[in-house]
VOVORO-834511 format. One record per residue (C-alpha): x negated, y negated, z; residue number from 1. Coordinates in Angstrom, 1 decimal, always signed. Example, Ala and Ser with C-alpha at 12.3 -4.5 7.8 and 13.67 -1.06 7.14 Angstrom:
<nodes>
+--------+--------+--------+-----+
|     c1 |     c2 |     c3 |   k |
+--------+--------+--------+-----+
|  -12.3 |   +4.5 |   +7.8 |   1 |
|  -13.7 |   +1.1 |   +7.1 |   2 |
+--------+--------+--------+-----+
</nodes>
This chain:
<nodes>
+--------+--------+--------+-----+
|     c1 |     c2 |     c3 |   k |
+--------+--------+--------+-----+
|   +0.0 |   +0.0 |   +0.0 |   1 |
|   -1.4 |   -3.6 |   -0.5 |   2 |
|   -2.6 |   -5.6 |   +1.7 |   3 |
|   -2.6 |   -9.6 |   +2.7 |   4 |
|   -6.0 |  -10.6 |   +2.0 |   5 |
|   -5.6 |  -14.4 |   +1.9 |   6 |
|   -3.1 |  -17.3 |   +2.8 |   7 |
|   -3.7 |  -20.7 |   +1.0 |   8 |
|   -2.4 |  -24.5 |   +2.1 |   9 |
|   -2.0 |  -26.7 |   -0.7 |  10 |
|   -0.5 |  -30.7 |   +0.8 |  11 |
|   +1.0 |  -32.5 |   -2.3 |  12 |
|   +3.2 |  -35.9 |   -2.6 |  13 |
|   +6.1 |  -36.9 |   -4.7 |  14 |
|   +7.7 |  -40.4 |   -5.0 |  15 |
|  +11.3 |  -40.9 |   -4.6 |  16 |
|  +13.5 |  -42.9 |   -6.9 |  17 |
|  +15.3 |  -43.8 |   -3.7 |  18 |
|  +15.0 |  -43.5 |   -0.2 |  19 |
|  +17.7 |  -40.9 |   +1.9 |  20 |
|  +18.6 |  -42.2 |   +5.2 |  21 |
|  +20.3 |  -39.9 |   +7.5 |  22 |
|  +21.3 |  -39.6 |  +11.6 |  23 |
|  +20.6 |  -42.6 |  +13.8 |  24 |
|  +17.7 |  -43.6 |  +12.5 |  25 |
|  +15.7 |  -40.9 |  +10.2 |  26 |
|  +14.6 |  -42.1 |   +6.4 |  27 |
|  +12.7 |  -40.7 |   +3.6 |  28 |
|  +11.1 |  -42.2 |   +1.2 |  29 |
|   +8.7 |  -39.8 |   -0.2 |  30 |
|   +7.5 |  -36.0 |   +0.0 |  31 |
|   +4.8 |  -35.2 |   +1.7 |  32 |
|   +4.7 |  -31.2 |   +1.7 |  33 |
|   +2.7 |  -28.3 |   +1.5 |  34 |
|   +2.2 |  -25.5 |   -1.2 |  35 |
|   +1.6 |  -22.2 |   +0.6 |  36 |
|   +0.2 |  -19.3 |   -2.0 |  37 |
|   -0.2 |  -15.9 |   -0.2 |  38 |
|   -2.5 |  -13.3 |   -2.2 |  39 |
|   -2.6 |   -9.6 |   -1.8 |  40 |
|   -5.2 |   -7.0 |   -2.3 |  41 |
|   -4.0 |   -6.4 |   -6.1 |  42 |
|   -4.5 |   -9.8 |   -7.0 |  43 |
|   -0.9 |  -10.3 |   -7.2 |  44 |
|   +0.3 |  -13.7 |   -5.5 |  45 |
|   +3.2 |  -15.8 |   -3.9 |  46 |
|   +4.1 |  -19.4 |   -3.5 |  47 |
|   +6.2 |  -21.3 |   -1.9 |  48 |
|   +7.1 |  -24.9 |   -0.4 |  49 |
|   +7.4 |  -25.6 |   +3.4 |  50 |
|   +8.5 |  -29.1 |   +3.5 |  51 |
|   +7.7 |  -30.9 |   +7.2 |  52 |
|  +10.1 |  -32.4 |   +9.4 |  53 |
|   +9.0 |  -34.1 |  +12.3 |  54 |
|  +12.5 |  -35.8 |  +13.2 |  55 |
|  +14.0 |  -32.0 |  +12.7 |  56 |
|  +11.4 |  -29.3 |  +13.9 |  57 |
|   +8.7 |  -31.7 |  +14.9 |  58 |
|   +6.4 |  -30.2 |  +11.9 |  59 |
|   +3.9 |  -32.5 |   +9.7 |  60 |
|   +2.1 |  -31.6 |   +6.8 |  61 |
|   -1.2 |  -31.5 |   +8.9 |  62 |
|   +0.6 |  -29.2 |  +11.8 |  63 |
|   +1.8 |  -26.9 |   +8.7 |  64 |
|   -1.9 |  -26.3 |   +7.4 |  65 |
|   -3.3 |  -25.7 |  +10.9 |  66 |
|   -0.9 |  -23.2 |  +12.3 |  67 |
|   -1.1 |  -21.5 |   +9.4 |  68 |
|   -4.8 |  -21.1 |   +9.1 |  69 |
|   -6.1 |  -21.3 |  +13.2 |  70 |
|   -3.2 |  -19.1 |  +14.3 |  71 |
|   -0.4 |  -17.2 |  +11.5 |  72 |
|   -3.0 |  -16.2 |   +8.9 |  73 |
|   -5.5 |  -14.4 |  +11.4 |  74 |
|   -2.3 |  -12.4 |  +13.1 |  75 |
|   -1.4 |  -11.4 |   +9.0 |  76 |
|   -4.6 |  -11.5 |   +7.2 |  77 |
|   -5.0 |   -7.0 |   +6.7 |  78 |
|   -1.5 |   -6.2 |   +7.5 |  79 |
|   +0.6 |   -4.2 |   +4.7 |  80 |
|   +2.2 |   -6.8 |   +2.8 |  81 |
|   +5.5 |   -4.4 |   +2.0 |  82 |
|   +5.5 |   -4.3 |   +6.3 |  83 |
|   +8.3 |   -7.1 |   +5.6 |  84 |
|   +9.7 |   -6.8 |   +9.4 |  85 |
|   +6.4 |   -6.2 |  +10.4 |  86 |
|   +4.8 |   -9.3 |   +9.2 |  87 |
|   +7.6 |  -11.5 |  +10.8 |  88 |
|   +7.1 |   -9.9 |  +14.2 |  89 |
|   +3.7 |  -11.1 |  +14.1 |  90 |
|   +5.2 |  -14.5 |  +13.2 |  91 |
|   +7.4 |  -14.3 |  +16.0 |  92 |
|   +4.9 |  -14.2 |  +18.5 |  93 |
|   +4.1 |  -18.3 |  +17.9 |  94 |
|   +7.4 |  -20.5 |  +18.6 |  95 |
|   +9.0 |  -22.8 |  +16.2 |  96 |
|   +6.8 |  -23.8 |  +13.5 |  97 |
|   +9.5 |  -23.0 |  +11.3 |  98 |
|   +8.6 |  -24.3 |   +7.8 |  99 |
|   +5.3 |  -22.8 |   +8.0 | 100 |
|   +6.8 |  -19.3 |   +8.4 | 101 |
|   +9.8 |  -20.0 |   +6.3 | 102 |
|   +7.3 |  -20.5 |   +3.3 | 103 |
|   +4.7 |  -17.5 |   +4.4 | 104 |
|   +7.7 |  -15.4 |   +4.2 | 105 |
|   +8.9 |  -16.3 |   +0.9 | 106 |
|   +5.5 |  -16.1 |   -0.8 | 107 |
|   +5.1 |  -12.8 |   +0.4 | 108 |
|   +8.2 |  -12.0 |   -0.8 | 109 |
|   +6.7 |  -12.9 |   -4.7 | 110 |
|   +3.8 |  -11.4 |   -3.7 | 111 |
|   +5.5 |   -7.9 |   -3.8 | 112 |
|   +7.6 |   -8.4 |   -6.6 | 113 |
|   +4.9 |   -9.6 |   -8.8 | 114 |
|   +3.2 |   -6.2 |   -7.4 | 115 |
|   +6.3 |   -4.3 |   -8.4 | 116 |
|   +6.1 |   -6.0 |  -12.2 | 117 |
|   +9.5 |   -8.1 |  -11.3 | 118 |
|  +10.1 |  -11.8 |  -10.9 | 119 |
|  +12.0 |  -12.4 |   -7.8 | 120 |
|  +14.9 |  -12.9 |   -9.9 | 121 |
|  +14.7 |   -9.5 |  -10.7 | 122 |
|  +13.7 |   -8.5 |   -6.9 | 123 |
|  +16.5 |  -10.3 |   -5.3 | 124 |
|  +18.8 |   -8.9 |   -7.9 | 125 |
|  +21.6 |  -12.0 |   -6.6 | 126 |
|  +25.6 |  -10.9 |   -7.5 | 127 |
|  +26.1 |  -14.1 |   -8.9 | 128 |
|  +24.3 |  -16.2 |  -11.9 | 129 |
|  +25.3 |  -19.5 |  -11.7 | 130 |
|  +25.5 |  -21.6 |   -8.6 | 131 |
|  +27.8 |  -24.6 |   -7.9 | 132 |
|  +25.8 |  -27.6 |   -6.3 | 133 |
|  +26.2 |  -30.3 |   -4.0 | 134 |
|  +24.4 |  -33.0 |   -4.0 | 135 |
|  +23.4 |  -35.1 |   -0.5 | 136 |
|  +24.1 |  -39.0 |   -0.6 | 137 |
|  +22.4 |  -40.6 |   +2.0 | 138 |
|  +23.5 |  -43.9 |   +4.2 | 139 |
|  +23.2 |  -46.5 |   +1.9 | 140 |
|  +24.2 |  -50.2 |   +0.5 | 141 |
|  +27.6 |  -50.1 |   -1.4 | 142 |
|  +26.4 |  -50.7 |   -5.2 | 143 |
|  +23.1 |  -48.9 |   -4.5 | 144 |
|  +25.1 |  -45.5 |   -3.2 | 145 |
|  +28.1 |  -46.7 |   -6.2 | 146 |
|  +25.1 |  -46.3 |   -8.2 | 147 |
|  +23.2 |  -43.2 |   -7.3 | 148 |
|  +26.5 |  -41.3 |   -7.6 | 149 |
|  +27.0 |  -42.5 |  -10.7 | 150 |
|  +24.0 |  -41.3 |  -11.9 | 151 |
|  +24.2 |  -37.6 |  -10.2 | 152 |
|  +27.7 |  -37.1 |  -11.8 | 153 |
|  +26.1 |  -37.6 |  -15.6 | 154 |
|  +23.5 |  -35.3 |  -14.7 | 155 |
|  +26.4 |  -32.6 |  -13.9 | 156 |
|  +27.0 |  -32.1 |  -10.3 | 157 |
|  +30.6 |  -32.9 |   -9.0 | 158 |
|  +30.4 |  -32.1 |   -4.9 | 159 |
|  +28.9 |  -34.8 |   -3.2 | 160 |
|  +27.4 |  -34.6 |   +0.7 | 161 |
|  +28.2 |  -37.6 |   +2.4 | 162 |
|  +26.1 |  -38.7 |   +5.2 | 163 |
|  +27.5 |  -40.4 |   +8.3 | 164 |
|  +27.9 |  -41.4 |  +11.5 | 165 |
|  +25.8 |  -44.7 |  +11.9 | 166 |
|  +28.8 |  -46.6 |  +11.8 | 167 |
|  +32.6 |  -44.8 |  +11.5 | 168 |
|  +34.7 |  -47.1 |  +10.2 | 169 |
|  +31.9 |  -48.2 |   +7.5 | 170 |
|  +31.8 |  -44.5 |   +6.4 | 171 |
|  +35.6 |  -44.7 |   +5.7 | 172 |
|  +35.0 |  -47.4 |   +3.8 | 173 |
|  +32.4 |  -45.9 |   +2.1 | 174 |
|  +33.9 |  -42.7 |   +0.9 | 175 |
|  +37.2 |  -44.5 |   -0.3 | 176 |
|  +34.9 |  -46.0 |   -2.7 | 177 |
|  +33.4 |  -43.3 |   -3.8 | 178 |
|  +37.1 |  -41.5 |   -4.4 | 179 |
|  +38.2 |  -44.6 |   -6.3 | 180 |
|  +35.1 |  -45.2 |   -8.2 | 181 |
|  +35.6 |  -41.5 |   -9.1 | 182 |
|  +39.4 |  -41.5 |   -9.4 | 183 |
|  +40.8 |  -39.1 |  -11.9 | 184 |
|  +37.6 |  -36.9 |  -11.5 | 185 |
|  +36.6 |  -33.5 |  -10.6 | 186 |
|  +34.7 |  -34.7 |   -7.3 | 187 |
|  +34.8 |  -33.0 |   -3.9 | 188 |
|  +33.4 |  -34.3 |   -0.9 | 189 |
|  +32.4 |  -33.1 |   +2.6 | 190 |
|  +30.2 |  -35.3 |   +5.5 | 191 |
|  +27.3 |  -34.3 |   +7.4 | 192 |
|  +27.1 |  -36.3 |  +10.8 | 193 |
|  +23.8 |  -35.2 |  +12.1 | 194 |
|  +25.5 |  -34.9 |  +15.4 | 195 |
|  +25.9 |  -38.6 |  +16.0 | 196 |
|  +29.8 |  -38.1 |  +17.0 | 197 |
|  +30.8 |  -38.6 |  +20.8 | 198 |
|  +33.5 |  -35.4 |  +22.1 | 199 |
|  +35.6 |  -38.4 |  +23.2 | 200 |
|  +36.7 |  -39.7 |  +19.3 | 201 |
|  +35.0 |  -36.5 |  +17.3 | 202 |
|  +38.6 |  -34.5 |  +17.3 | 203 |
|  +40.1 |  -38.0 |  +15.6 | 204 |
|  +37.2 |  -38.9 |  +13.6 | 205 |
|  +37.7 |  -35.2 |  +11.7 | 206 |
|  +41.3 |  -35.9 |  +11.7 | 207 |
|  +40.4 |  -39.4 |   +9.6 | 208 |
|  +38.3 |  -37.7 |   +7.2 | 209 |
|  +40.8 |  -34.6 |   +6.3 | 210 |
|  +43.3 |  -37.1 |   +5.9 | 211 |
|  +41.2 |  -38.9 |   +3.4 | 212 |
|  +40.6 |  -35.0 |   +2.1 | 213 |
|  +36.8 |  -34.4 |   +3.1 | 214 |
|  +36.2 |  -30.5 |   +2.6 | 215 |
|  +34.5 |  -29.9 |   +6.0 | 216 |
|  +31.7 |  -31.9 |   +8.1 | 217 |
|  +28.5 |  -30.6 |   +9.2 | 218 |
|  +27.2 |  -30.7 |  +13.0 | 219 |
|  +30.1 |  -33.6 |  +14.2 | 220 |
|  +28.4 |  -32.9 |  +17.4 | 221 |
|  +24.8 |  -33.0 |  +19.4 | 222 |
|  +23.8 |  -29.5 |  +19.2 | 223 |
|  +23.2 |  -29.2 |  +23.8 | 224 |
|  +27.0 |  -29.7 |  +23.4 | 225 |
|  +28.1 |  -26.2 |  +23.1 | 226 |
|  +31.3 |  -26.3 |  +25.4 | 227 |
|  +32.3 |  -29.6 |  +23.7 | 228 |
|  +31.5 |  -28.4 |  +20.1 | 229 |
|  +33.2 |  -24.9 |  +20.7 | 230 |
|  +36.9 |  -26.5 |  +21.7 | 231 |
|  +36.0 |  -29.0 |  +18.9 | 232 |
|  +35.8 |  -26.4 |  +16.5 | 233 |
|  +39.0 |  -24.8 |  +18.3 | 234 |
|  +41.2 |  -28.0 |  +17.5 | 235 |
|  +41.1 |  -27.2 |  +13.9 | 236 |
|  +41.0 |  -30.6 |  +12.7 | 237 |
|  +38.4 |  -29.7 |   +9.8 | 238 |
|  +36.3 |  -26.7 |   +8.9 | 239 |
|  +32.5 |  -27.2 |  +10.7 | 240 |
|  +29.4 |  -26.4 |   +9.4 | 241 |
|  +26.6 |  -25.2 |  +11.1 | 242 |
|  +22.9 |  -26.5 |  +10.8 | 243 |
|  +20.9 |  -27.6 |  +13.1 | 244 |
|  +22.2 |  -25.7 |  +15.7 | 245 |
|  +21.1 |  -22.4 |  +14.2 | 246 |
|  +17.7 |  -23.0 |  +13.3 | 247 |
|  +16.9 |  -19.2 |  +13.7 | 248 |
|  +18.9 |  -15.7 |  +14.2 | 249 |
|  +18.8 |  -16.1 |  +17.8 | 250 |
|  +20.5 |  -19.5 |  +17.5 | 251 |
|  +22.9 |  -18.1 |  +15.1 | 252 |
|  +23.8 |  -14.8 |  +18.2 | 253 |
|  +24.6 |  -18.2 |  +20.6 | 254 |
|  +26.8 |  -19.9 |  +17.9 | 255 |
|  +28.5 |  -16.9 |  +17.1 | 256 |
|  +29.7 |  -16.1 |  +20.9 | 257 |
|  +30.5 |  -19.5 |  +21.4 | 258 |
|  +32.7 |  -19.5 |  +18.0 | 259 |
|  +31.5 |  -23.6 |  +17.2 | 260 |
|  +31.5 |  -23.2 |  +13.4 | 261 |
|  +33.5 |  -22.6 |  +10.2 | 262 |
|  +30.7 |  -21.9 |   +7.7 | 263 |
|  +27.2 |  -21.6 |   +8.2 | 264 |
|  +24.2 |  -23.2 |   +6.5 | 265 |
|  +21.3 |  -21.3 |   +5.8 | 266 |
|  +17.9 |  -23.2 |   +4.8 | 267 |
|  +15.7 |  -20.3 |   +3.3 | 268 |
|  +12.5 |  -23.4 |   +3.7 | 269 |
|  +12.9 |  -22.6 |   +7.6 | 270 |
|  +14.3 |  -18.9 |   +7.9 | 271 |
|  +12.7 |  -17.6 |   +5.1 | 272 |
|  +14.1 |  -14.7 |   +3.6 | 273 |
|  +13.9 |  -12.0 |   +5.8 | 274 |
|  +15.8 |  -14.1 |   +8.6 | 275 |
|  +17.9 |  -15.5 |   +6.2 | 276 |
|  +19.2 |  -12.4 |   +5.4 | 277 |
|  +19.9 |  -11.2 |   +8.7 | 278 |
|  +22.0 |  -14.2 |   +9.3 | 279 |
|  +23.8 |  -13.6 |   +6.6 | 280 |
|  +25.1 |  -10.5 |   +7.2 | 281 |
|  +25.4 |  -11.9 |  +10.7 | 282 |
|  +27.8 |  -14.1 |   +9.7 | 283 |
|  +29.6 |  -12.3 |   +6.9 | 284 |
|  +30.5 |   -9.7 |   +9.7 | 285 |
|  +32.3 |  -12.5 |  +11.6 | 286 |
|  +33.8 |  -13.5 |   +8.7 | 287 |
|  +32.5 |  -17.3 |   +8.8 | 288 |
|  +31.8 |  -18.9 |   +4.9 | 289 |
|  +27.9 |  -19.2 |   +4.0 | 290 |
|  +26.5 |  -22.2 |   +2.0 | 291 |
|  +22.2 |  -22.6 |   +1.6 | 292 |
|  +21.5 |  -25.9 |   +2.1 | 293 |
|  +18.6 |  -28.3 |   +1.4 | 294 |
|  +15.4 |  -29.3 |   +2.8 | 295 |
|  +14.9 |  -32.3 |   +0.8 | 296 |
|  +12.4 |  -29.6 |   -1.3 | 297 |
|  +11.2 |  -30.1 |   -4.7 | 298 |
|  +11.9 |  -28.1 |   -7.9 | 299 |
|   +9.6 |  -24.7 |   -5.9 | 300 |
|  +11.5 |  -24.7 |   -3.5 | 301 |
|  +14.9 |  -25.9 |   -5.0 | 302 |
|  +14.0 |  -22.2 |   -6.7 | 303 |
|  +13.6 |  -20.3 |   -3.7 | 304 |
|  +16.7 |  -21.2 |   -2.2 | 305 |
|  +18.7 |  -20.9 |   -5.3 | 306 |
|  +17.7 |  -17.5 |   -5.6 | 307 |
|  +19.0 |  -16.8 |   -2.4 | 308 |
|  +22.3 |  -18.6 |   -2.6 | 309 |
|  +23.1 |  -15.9 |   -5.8 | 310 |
|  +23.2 |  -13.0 |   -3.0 | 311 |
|  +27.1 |  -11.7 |   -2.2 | 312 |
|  +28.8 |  -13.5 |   +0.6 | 313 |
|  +27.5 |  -17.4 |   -0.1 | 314 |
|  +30.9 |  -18.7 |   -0.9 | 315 |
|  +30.1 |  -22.2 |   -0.7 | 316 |
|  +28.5 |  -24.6 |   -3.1 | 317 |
|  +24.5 |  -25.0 |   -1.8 | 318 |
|  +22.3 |  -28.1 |   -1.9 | 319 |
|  +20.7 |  -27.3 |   -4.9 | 320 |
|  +20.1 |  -30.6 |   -6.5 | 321 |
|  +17.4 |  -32.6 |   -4.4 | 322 |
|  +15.2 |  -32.2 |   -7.4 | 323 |
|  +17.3 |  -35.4 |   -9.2 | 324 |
|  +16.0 |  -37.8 |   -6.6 | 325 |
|  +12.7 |  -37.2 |   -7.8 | 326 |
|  +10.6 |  -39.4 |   -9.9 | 327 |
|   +8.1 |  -36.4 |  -10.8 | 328 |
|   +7.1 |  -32.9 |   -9.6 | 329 |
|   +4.5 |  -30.6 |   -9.5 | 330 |
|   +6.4 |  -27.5 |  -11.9 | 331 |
|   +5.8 |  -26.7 |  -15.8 | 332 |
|   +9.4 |  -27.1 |  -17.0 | 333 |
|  +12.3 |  -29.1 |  -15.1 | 334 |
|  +15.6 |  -28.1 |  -13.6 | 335 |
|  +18.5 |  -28.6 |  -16.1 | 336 |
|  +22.3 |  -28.6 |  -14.2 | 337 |
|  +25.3 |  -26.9 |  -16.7 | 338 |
|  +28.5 |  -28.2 |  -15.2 | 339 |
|  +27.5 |  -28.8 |  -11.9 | 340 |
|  +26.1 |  -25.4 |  -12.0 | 341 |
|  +22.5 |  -23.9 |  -11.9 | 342 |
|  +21.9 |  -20.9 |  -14.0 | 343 |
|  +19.6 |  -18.7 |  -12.2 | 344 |
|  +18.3 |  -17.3 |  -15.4 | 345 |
|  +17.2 |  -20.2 |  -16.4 | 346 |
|  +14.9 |  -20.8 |  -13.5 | 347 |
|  +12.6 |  -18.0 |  -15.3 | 348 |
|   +9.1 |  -18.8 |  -16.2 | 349 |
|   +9.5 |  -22.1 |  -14.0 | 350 |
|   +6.2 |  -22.4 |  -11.8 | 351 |
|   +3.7 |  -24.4 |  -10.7 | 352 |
|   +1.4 |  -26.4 |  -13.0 | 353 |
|   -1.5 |  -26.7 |  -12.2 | 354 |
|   -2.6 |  -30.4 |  -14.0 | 355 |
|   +0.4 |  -31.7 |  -11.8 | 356 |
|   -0.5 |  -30.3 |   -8.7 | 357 |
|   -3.9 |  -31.5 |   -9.1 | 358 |
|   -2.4 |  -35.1 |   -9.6 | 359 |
|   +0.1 |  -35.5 |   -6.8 | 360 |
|   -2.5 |  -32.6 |   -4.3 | 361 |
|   -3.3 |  -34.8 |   -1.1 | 362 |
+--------+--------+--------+-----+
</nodes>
């Protein structure tokens, strides 16, 4: 069986066309991530994209590189790289730091298909071929938000996230224009608070924003508030999704017994795929809806996550599109939306190029 006999840290940058604001006070105006390329004793090799977040998981670019080389690639370094479980029990013997695994795991994943002769298309082997996206609109200025929507929709995609919870009644306002600037269309929205609702107005505030026929909202609540966020979800005011409350399969266990969610989000950039799939099935089996979300990752890991989002029981459009806020990127062929759809066949022979990645490495 082969072994892993080296894991590589690549930093790279890629400018925005527009900053995305988010919470109570998080922005961001650039990536600044890391390239992670796992080898195997065959020569055969992975990549994959573990995008920091130090507001999130307290991760930076330069806390990426050095748990992965002082710590996670000693522990792996020899083992059998088919040792799937294996390898992620060696992982889970250092806390958090969950890009860094999220991206060792995926590599290794490509690793062993490329071994095997398959893409990970082909290794995945996903029920479904074309994805429905969503696309994540930040807190913004009226025309400048007016504007980026605008832009999104002629690209293809026709579910919008909206972010809020800075100021309520201005995110009313807000989406109304977006429904009448869109009026006629195809458009669905949902909201993502980033927990910045009180328990005291949260049950109303949902009320307010299925009357104005919002899909669901993601984490209404600070996550500590389990009790508060379980008779929340009890009320039935709108269909809740769960994010950063279930950062990993343990998380998910608590969520679960508490019953706080509708429909959970998995982000493959920090569970990998091995967790990922064990929450799935987790919640498949208590029969809550599944969407993959994003991590703000470029067209790599845009990839990664769409392959997962093809597997049976992700019912929900995923955030597949971050690639359009993008000025450049690091890849040999860009993304093309159909529809509002992505076409996971035509993600094939998409991969890193190498004159770009030497331009935007850090």
């Amino acid at each position: 069986m082969p072994k892993i006999t080296d894991i590589q840290t690549i930093p790279f940058h890629l400018p925005m066309s527009g900053s995305l604001s988010w919470g109570k006070a998080s922005q961001l105006d650039s990536l600044e991530h890391v390239l992670v390329r796992l080898v195997i004793d065959t020569g055969h090799a992975g990549w994959a994209e573990a995008p920091p977040r130090p507001t999130i998981y307290g991760e930076t670019p330069e806390s990426i590189q050095a748990i992965i080389h002082q710590h996670l690639a000693p522990k792996l370094i020899g083992l059998e790289a088919t040792d799937i479980e294996g390898v992620n029990r060696q992982m889970a013997v250092i806390a958090h730091n969950h890009a860094a695994k999220g991206a060792i795991d995926i590599s290794l994943h490509e690793a062993i298909a490329a071994w095997q002769g398959q893409t990970l298309l082909e290794y995945l082997q996903p029920a479904r071929r074309k994805i429905k996206v969503s696309y994540i609109l930040g807190i913004a200025e009226r025309m400048t938000m007016l504007a980026e929507a605008r832009t999104v929709y002629d690209q293809g995609v026709r579910v919008f996230k909206v972010k809020v919870g800075r100021d309520f009644t201005a995110d009313l306002e807000r989406i109304r224009e977006l429904q009448t600037e869109f009026e006629g269309s195809d458009i669905s929205l949902y909201a993502d608070a980033n927990e910045c609702f009180e328990p005291a107005q949260a049950q109303t505030q949902l009320r307010r924003l299925a009357e104005l026929g919002m899909l669901y909202v993601e984490e209404p609540l600070p996550v500590e508030m389990i009790a508060d966020r379980a008779t929340l979800r009890q009320s039935q005011a709108l269909p809740i999704i769960a994010d950063d409350s279930v950062f990993t399969p343990r998380d998910l266990t608590r969520e679960l017994y508490f019953d706080t969610f509708d429909i959970l989000n998995i982000k493959t950039a920090r569970t990998g795929y091995y967790a990922s799939q064990q929450m799935l099935a987790a919640a498949r089996q208590r029969g809550k809806g599944v969407m993959v979300g994003s991590q703000a990752s470029s067209t790599l890991g845009t990839i990664r996550a769409a392959l997962f989002a093809g597997l049976e029981g992700i019912d929900h459009p995923s955030e597949l599109s971050f690639f359009l806020k993008l000025e450049d990127d690091i890849v040999n062929r860009p993304l093309r939306l159909t529809d509002g759809y992505l076409e996971l066949n035509s993600l094939e022979g998409i991969g890193v190029d190498e004159a770009q990645l030497t331009r935007f490495r850090r």
